[in-house]
C-alpha positions as CSV (number, residue, x, y, z in Angstrom):
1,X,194.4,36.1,99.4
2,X,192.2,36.8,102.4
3,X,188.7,34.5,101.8
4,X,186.2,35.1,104.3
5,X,183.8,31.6,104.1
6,X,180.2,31.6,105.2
7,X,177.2,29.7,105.0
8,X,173.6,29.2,106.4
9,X,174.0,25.5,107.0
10,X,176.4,25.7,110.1
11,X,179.9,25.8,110.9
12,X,180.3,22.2,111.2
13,X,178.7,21.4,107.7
14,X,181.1,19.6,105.0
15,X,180.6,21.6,102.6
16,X,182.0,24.6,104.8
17,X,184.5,22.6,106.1
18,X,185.5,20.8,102.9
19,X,186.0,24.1,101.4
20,X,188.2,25.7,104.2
21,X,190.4,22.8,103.9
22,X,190.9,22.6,100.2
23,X,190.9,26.6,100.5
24,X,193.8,26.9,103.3
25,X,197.0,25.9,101.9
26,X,197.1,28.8,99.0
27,X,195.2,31.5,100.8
28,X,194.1,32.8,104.5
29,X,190.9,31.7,105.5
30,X,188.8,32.9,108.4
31,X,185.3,30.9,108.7
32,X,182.7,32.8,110.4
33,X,179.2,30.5,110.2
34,X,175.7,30.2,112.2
35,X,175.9,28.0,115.2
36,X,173.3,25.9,113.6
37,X,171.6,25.2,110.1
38,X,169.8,29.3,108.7
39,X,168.7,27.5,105.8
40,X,165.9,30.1,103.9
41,X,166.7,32.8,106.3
42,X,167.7,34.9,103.2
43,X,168.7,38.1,103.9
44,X,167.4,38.7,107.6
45,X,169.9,40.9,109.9
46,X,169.7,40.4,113.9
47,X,169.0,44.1,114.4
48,X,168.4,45.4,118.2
49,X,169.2,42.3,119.5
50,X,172.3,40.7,120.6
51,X,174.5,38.5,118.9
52,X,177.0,35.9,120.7
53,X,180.2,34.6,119.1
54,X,182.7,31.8,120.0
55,X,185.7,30.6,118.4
56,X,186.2,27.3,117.8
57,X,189.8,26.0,118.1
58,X,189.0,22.5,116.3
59,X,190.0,23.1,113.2
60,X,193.2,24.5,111.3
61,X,191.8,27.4,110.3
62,X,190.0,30.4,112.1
63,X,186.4,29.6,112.7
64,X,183.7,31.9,114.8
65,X,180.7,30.2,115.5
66,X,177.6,32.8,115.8
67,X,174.2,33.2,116.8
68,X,172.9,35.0,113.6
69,X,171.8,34.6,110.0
70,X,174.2,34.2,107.5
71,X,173.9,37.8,106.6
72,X,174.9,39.0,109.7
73,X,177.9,36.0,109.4
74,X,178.9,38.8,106.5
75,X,178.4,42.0,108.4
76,X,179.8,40.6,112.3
77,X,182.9,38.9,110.4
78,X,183.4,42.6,108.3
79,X,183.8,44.1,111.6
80,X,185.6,42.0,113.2
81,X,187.9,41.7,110.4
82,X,188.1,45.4,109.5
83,X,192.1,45.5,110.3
84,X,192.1,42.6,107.8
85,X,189.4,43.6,105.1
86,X,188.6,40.2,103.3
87,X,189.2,39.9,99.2
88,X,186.7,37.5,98.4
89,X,183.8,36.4,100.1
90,X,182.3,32.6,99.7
91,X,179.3,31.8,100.8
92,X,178.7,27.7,101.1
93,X,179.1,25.2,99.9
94,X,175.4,25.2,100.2
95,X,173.3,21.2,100.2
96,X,171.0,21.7,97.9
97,X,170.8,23.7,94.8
98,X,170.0,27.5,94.6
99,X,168.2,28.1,91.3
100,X,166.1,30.5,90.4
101,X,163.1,31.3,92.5
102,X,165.4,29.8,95.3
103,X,167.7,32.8,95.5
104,X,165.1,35.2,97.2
105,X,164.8,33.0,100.0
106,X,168.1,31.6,99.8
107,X,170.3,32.4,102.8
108,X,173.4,31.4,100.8
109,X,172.8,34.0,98.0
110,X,172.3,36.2,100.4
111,X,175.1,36.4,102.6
112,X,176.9,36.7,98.9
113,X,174.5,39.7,98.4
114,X,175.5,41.2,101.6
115,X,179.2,41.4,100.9
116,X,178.2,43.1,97.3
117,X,176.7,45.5,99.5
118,X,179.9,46.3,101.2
119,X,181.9,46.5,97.8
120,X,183.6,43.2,98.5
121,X,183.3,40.2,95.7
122,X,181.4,37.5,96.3
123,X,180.3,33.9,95.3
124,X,177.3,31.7,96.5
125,X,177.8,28.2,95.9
126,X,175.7,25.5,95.9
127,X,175.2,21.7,95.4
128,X,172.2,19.3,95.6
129,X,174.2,16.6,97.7
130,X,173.1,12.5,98.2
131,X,174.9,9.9,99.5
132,X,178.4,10.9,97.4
133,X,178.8,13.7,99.6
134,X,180.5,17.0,99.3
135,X,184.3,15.9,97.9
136,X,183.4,15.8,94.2
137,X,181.9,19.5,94.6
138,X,184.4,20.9,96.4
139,X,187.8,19.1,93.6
140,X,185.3,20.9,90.6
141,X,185.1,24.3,92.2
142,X,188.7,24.5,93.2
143,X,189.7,23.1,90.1
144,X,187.9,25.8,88.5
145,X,188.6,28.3,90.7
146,X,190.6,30.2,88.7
147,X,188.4,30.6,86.3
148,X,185.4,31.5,88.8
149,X,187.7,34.1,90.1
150,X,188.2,35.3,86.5
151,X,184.3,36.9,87.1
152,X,183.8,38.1,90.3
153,X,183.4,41.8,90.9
154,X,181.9,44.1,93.7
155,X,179.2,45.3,91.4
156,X,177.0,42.0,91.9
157,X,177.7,38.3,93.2
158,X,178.0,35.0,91.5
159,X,175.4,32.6,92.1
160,X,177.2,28.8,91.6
161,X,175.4,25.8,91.1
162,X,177.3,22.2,90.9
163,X,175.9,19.0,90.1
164,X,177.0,16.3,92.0
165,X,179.6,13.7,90.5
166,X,176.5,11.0,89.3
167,X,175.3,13.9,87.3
168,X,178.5,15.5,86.3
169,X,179.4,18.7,85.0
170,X,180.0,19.2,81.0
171,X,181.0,22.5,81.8
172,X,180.3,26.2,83.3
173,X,177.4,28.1,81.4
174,X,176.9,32.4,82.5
175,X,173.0,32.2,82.4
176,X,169.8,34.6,83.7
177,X,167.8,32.8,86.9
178,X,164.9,30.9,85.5
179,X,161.4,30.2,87.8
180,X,161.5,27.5,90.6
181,X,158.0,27.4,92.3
182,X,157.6,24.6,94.7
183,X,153.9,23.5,96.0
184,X,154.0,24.7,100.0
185,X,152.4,21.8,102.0
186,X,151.9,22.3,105.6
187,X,152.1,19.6,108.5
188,X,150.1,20.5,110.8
189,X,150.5,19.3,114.5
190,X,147.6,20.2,116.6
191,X,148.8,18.5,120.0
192,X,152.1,20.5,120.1
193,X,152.6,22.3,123.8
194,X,153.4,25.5,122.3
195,X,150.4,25.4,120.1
196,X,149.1,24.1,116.8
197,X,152.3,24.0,114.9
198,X,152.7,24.2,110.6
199,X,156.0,22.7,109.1
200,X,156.2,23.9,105.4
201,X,157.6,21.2,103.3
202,X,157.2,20.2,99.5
203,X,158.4,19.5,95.8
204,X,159.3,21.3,93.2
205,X,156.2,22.1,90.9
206,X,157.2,22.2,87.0
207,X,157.4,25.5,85.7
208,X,157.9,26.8,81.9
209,X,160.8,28.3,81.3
210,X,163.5,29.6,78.9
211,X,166.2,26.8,77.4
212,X,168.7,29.5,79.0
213,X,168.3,29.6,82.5
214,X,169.9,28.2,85.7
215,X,167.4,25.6,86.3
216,X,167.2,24.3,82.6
217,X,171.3,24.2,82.2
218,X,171.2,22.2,86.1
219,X,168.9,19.8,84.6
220,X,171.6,18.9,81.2
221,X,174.4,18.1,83.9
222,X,175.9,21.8,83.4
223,X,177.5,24.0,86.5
224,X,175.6,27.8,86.2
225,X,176.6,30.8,86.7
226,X,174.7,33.8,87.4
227,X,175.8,37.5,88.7
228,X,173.0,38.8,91.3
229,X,172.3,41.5,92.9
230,X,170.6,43.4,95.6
231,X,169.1,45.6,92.7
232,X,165.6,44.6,93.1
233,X,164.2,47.1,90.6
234,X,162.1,46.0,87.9
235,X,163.8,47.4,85.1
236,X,161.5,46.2,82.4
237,X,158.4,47.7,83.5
238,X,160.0,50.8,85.0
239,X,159.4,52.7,81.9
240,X,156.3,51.2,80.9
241,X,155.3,53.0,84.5
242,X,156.8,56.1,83.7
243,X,154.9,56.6,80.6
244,X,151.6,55.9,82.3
245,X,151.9,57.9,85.1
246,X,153.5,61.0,85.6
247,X,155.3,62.6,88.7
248,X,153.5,59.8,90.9
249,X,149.8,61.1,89.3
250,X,147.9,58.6,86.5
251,X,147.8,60.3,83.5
252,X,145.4,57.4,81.8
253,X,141.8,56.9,83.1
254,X,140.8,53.5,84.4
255,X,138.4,51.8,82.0
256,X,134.9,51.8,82.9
């Protein structure tokens, strides 16, 4: 099988490299990956610009480094490879978790998103990693590969999340996203030469949610699972819309 790998965190990154080496001796890998770390670029294509590419003969597998986001890692290495369409599409491995709220800003996710867009499986993975390293991740998801594979389909992309090996895994749950709101603190530096700069940091904030979510099952020591897609429609209050307006005019009057 043909694997196209990505990621937002750079073509030197374990995780990327980890993968493409565990990844190499059962299937055909080409790596195409950001020069240097995209992290929260999430779905932001170089358009009228230019983007530069350079292969990098260091490792045993073929590797592009590139100027651009880790969408356009999806669309440059799709036409580059179009004599050679990829099967699958893996995005990561990312180094922190993607749960929840994370995924819309997530350029992991949504370099996976990009492929569904272009009919071509996908899976987003992602890790919180410490001191351990990468190496545990990497031995769960191809030991479970098969079973990840089992899922995948070009109508939406899988969204992975592993726990690290001093958490451990109990096993894979299929769950919804859940909410993941972090509090966005600012450094400010006012003696910058370009200007007063802001650095958004912070911490997640907690957040209520349902037992059967991402971020809940993450917490218990469980790898999620969660098909995503670049459907951003509101299908729960689409028809609650529909039956108060009609054609585009309000058929209810606005209370006094």
């Amino acid at each position: 099988m043909h694997i196209l790998l990505v990621n937002d965190d750079g073509y030197l990154c374990p995780g990327i490299v980890k993968l493409a080496y565990a990844l190499k001796n059962d299937h055909v890998i080409t790596v195409i990956a950001p020069h240097k770390c995209n992290s929260g670029m999430a779905h932001a294509t170089s358009f009228n610009k230019p983007i530069f590419i350079q292969e990098i003969n260091d490792f045993p597998y073929e590797c592009y480094s590139i100027t651009g986001t880790p969408a356009d890692c999806v669309k440059i290495g799709l036409e580059m490879l179009s004599g050679n369409r990829p099967d699958l599409v893996i995005s990561g491995i990312n180094t922190d978790y993607n749960i929840g709220t994370d995924v819309v800003y997530s350029g992991t996710s949504n370099a996976a998103l990009e492929a569904t867009i272009n009919r071509i499986p996908a899976i987003a993975v992602s890790t919180k990693v410490d001191n351990e390293g990468f190496q545990y991740v990497v031995d769960y998801f191809i030991s479970n590969f098969a079973y990840f594979f089992s899922l995948i389909s070009s109508e939406y992309a899988l969204n992975i999340n592993i726990n690290r090996r001093s958490i451990g895994n109990t096993g894979n749950v299929i769950t919804q996203l859940g909410k993941r709101i972090f509090s966005d603190i600012y450094l400010i530096d006012p003696y910058s030469t370009k200007g007063i700069s802001y650095t958004l940091i912070g911490n997640p904030i907690p957040v209520n949610n349902i037992d059967d979510c991402d971020v809940e099952w993450i917490k218990k020591g469980y790898t999620t699972i969660t098909p995503i897609t670049p459907d951003k429609t509101d299908y729960k209050n689409i028809s609650l819309l529909k039956k108060t307006h009609f054609n585009g005019q309000k058929v209810t009057e606005w209370p006094e």
